[in-house]
N, C-alpha and C positions, 0 to 999 in steps of 0.2 A: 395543500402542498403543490399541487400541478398548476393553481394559480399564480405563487408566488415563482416556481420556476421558470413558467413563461414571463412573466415579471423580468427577473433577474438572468437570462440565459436561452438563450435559441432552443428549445423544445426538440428540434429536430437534429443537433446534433450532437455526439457522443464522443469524450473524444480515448482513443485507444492506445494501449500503455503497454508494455513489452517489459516482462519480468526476468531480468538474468539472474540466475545464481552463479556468482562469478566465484564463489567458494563456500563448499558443500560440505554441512556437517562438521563435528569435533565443538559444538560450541559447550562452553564452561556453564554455561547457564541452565538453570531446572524449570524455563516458562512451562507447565501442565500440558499444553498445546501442541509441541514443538517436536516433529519429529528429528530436525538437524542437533537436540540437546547431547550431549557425551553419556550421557545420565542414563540414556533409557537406550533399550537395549528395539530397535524401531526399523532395522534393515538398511537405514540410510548410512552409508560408509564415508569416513570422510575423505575428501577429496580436496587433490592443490589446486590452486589459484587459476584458471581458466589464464590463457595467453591471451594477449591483445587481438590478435587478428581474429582468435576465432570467436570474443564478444561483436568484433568489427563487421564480421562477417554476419552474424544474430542481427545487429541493429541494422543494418542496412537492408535484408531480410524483413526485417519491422516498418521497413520502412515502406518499401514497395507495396505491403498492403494495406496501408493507411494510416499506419502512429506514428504517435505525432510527441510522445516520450519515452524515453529506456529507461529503465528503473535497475539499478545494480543492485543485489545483494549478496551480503557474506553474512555465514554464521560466526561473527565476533561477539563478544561479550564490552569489548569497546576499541577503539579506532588507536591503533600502536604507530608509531611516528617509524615505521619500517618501511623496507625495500615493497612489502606488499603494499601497503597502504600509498606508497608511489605509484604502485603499476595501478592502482586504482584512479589516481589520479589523471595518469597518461588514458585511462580509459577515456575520463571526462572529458577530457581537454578534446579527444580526435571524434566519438561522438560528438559534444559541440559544434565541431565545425562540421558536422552534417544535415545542420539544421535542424536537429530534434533538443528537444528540450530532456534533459539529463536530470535524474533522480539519484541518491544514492538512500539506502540503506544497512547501515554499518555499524550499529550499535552504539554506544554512548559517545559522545563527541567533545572534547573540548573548544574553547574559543579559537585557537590560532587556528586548530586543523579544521573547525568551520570555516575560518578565513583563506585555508590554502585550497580546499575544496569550490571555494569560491572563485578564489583567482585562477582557477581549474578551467572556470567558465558552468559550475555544477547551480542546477537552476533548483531544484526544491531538496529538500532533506527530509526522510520520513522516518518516522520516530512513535510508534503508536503506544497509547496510552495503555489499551487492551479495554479496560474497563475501568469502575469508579473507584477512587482510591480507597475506599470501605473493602471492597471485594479485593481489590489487586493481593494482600496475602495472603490469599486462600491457593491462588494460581502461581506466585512467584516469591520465590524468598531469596534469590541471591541479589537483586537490587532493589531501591527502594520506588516509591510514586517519584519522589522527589526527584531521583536520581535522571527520570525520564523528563521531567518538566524542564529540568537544568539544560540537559542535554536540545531541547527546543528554545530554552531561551538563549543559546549559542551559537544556534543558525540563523536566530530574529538576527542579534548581534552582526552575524556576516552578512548582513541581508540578502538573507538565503529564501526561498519560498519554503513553507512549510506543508506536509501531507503529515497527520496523524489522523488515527480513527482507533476504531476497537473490534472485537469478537465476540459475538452471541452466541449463545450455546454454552459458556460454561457450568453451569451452572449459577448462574448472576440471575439478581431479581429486577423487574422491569424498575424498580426504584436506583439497579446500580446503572441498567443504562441512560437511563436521566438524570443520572448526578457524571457521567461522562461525561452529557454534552454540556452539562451547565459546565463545567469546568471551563471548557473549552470556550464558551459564549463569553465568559468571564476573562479571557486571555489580553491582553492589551490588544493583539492583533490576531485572532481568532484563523485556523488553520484555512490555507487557500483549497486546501485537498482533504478530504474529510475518508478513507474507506470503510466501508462496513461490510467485515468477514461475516460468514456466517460459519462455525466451528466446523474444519474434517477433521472426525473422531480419529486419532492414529493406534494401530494399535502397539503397543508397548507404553504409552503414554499414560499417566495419571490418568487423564478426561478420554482416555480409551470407550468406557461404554455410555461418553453422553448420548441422550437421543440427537438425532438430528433435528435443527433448528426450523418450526413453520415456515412457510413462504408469508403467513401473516403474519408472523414476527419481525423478519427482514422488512417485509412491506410497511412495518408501521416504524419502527426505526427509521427508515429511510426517508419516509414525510415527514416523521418527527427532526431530523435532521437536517430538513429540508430549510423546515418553517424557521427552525432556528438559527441553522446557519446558512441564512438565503443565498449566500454572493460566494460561498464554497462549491468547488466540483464535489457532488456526492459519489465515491466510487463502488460501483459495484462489482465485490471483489471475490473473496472465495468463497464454495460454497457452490456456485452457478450451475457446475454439471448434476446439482439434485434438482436444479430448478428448472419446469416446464417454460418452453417459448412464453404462455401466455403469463405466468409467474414473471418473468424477464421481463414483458413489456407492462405489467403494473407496477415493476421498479422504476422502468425510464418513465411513465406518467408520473408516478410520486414524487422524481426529482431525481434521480440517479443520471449522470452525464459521464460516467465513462465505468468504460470493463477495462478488464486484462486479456491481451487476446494470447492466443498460441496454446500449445496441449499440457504447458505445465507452469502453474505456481510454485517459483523456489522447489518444492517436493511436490506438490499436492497436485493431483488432475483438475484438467481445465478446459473446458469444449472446445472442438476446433478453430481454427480460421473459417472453414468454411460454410460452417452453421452458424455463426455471426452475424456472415456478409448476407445468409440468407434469412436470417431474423429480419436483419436490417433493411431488408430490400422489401421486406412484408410490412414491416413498420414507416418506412417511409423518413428511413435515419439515414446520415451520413455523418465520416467522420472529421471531427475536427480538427483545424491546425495546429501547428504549434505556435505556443507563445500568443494567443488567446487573449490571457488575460492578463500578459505583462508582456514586459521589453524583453530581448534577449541580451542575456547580461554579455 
């Protein structure tokens, strides 16, 4: 795996992603996982729509320590052609012009509104699969596999870049995380951003008393991932504050190119900035720019 990533991708650099939750919690959905679900009773309150300035004020913050894209997310169950789904928009559009490469994460997507997301200036759309479609209705019953494939082949349509990946720890067998990536290997255009969570148990959740995921689980996932989807950013994503610095840097040898930096995923904790920049300065990392590996739209 460390072979083919020096192959395919600069070894030495990572590049670093900034998670908004621009609106928290009230989702309709029962993913096992999820603490922002209505369903489960998990302490997360929900919360309106974060204002422009003060995501504007987060990205630029993101920026000054080195990312190089913002990633929006809302607890939807799928992307409503409203006044919010605007202000999301305007989010895109004024990140855009600050030279970061722009994600969104919004739930199921139709064709147009992948199209006006795009005219937005929005550079990838992330959409994860979770795991293999055998396993997925053990973990989620209010939509289907399908429904989430669809929802990717809507952003190819707007040609959107695409970030999906999955979660380990559900209780999935090493056979559902390899019938994941075969999915994805099998894609016409196979995902540019690939993350690999590793499960935070929440409590009030279904998967409340999974164990926690090995670091040699995440580690072979992550070469496995590597091998297979060479010419993807592998991200290594949640999960990280159980993992030791030297656990972190057999990620980035196996092929892992980018974290999430800042003290919080969506919900879930996430190591500092400033344990990062000192990983990195022992490892002999630096971070990468934006738009990398494509044009800015």
């Amino acid at each position: 795996a460390a072979t083919i990533h020096r192959e395919y991708h600069d070894s030495t650099e990572i590049q670093i992603s900034k998670l908004v939750s621009v609106k928290t919690g009230g989702c309709s959905e029962d993913c096992g996982y999820c603490s922002q679900s209505a369903r489960y009773n998990t302490g997360v309150d929900k919360e309106k729509m974060m204002e422009l300035e003060e995501v504007l004020k987060l990205a630029k913050g993101a920026k000054s320590i080195g990312s190089s894209r913002v990633c929006l997310g809302t607890a939807w169950r799928n992307v409503k052609d409203d006044a919010d789904f605007d202000k999301v928009l305007e989010m895109v559009k004024s990140i855009n012009e600050m030279n970061l490469e722009v994600c969104c994460t919004l739930g199921m997507l139709t064709e147009s509104q992948a199209n006006r997301l795009s005219d937005a200036g929005l550079y990838a759309y992330n959409h994860n699969l979770d795991t293999s479609e055998e396993y997925y209705k053990a973990v989620i019953s209010t939509r289907a596999y399908e429904d989430r494939l669809k929802t990717i082949k809507n952003a190819r349509k707007a040609k959107l870049s695409v970030c999906s990946g999955g979660i380990l720890g559900m209780g999935e067998s090493v056979e559902d995380r390899v019938s994941m990536l075969f999915t994805y290997s099998n894609m016409d255009i196979p995902p540019e951003s690939v993350p690999i969570n590793a499960l935070i148990p929440v409590e009030g959740t279904p998967l409340e008393d999974q164990k926690i995921v090995s670091i040699w689980d995440m580690l072979r996932m992550i070469a496995t991932t590597r091998i297979v989807l060479a010419n993807s950013a592998v991200r290594l994503s949640a999960g990280r504050t159980n993992m030791s610095d030297e656990g972190q840097a057999l990620c980035f040898l196996a092929g892992a190119n980018s974290i999430f930096a800042g003290d919080k995923l969506l919900t879930a904790p996430n190591p500092e900035y400033n344990k990062d920049q000192e990983l990195f300065q022992i490892l002999g990392l630096k971070p990468m720019k934006a738009y990398k590996k494509g044009d800015k739209p």
